[in-house]
C-alpha positions as CSV (number, residue, x, y, z in Angstrom):
1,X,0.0,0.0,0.0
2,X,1.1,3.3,-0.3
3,X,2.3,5.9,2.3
4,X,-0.9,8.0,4.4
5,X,0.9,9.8,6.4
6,X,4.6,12.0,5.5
7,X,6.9,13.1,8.0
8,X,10.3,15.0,7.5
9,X,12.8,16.5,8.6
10,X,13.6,20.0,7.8
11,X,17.7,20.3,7.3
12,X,19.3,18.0,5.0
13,X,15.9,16.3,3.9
14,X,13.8,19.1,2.8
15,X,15.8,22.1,2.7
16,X,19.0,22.7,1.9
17,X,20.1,25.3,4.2
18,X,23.8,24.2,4.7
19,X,25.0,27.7,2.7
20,X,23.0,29.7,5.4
21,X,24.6,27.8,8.7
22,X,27.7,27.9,7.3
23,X,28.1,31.3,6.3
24,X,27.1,31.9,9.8
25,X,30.2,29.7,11.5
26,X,32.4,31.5,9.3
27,X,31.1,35.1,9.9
28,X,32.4,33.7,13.3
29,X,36.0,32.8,11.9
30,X,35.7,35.9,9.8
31,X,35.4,38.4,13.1
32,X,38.0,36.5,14.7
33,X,40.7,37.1,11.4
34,X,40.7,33.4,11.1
35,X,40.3,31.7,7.8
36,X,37.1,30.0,6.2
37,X,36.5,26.6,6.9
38,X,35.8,24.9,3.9
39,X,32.0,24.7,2.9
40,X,31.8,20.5,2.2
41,X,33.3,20.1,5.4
42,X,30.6,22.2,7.0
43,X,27.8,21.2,5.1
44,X,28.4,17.9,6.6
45,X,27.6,18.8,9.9
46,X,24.7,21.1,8.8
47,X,22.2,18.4,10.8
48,X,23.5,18.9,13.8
49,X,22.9,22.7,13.8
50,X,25.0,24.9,15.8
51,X,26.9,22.4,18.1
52,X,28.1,20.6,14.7
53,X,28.9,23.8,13.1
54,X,30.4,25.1,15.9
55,X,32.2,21.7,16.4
56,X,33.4,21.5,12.7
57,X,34.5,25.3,12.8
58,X,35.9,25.9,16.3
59,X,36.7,22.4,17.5
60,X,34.6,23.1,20.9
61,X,31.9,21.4,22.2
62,X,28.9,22.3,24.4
63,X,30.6,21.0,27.4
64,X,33.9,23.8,26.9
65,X,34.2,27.2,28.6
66,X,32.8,29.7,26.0
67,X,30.6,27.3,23.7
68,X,27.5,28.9,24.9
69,X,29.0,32.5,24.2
70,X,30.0,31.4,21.1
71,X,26.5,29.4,20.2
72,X,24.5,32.8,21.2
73,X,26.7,34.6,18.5
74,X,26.3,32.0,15.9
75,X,22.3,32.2,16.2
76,X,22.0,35.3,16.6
77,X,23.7,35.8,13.4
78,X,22.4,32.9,11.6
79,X,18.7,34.5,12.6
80,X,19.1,37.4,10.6
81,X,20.3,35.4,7.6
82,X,18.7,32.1,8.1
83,X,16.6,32.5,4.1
84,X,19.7,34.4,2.4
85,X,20.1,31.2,0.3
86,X,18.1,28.1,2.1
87,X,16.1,26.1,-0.6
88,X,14.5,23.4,-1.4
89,X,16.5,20.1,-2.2
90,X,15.4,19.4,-5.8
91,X,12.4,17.5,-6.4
92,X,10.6,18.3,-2.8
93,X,8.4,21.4,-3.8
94,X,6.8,18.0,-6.8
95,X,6.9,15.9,-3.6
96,X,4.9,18.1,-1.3
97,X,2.2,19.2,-4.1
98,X,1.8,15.4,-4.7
99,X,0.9,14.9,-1.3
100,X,-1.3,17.5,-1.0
101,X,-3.0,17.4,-3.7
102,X,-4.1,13.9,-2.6
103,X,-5.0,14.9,0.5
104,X,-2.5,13.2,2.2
105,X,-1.5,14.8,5.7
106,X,2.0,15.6,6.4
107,X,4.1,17.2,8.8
108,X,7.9,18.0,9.5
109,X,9.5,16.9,13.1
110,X,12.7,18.9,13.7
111,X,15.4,19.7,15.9
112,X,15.7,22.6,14.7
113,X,14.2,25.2,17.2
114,X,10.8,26.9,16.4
115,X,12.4,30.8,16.3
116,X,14.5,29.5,13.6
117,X,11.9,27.3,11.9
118,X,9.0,29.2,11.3
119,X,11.0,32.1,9.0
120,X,12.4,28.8,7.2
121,X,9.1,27.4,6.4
122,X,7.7,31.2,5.5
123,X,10.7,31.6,3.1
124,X,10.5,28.4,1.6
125,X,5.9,28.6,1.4
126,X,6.2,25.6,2.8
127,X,2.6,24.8,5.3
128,X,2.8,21.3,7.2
129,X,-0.4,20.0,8.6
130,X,2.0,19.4,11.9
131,X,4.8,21.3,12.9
132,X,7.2,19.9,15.9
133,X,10.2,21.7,16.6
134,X,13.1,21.1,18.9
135,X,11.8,22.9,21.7
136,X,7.9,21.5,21.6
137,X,8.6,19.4,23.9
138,X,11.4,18.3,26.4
139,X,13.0,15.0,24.4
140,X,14.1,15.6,20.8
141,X,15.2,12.9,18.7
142,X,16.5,10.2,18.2
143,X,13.8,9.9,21.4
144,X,10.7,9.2,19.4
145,X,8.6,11.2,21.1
146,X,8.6,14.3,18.9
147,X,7.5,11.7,15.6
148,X,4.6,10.2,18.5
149,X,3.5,13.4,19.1
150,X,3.2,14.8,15.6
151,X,0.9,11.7,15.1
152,X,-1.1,12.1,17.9
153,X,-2.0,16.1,16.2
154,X,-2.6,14.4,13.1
155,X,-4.8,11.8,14.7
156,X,-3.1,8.9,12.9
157,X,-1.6,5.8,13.7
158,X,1.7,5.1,13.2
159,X,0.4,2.1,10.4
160,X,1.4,3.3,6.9
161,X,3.2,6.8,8.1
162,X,7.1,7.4,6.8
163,X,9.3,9.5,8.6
164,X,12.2,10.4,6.5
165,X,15.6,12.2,7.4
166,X,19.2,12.8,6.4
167,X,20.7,11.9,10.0
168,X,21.2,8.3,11.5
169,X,19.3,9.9,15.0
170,X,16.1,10.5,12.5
171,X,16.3,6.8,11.6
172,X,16.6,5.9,15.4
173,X,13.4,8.0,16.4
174,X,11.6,6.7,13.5
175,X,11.8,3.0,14.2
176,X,11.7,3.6,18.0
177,X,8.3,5.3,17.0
178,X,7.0,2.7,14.9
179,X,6.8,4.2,11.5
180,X,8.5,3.3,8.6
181,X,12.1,4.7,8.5
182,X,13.4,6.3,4.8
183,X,17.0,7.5,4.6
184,X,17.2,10.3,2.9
185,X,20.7,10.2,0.8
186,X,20.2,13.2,-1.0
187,X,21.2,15.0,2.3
188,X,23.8,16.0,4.8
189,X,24.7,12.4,5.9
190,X,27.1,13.9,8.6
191,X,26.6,10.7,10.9
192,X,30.0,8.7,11.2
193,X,28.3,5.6,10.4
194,X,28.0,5.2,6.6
195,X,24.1,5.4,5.4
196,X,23.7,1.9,4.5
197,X,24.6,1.2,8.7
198,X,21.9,3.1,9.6
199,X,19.2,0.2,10.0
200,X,16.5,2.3,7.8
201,X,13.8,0.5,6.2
202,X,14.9,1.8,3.0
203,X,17.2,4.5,1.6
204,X,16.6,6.4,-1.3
205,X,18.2,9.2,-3.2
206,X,15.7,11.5,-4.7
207,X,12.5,12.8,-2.7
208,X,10.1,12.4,-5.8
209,X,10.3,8.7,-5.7
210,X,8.2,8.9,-2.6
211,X,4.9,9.7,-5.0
212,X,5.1,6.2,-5.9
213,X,6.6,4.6,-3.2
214,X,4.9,1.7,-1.8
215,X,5.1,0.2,1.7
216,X,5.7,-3.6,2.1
């Protein structure tokens, strides 16, 4: 049968806002007279929001003296530029109109939080039917709870719902959730384990082969 319900992420599955984060970690670098870091090796970490970019641009880590200095200058920066150049990954704006033109409800589940979300989605005319954001509730994935919870608003099992995501914690809170788990290569894939460790129930490489994708 094929999918009822879509779920997403938002960074690295459905838009592809790695040249807005980090142009933001190197605005950082840039005030500091330090060099660029290059882009691929930043657009790999672009999942994991600021503590990757941070991690990938400054070596420091949430734990270190200064990180949450440094992570209040990064978003407050990345705020104010967050749509400069964020789009959709190619083939998502088909994939979305598919699913709503057949009524099918969808929703994105992101770490991401909402202050930075919501301009996102605006930019990119992008209007889920569920929104859950990193700070909706207390656990963010790979807990499942944030993928439970969008279900529960959409008053739908989690029989014949996909969740699909670029980062091996996505694949964790989908199974853990109970809905079908779709790896998303096209993305960021900054997990050290390779895609094809990831335990998803499939992996596929371009977004519009979900209009005729069909659940075992």
């Amino acid at each position: 049968m094929k999918p009822e319900t879509f779920l997403f992420d938002l960074d690295g599955t459905l838009a592809d806002s790695a040249i807005d984060l980090a142009a933001a970690a190197n605005h950082l670098r840039e005030v500091r007279n330090l060099k660029p870091v290059d882009y691929d090796v930043l657009r790999k970490t672009a999942s994991s929001g600021a503590r990757g970019l941070l991690g990938a641009a400054f070596g420091i880590t949430p734990e270190q003296n200064g990180y949450q200095a440094l992570e209040k200058e990064f978003l407050d920066y990345y705020s104010e530029h967050l749509a400069d150049n964020t789009r959709l990954f190619p083939g998502v704006r088909e994939l979305i109109d598919f699913i709503e033109k057949n009524d099918k409800p969808w929703g994105i589940v992101t770490n991401k939080h909402a202050r930075f979300t919501v301009p996102v989605l605006n930019a990119l005319k992008l209007n889920p039917k569920v929104l859950v954001c990193g700070d909706t509730l207390e656990k963010r994935k790979p807990d499942p709870d944030q993928i439970i919870y969008a279900l529960q608003k959409l008053q739908v099992g989690p029989k014949g719902a996909v969740y699909v995501g670029d980062d091996i914690r996505d694949i964790i809170a989908a199974r853990a959730a109970g809905v079908f788990a779709i790896a998303a290569s096209w993305g960021y894939l900054g997990s050290a384990e390779p895609i094809e460790d990831w335990h998803a129930d499939l992996i596929l490489n371009n977004p519009e082969l979900l209009a005729t994708f069909q659940l075992p």
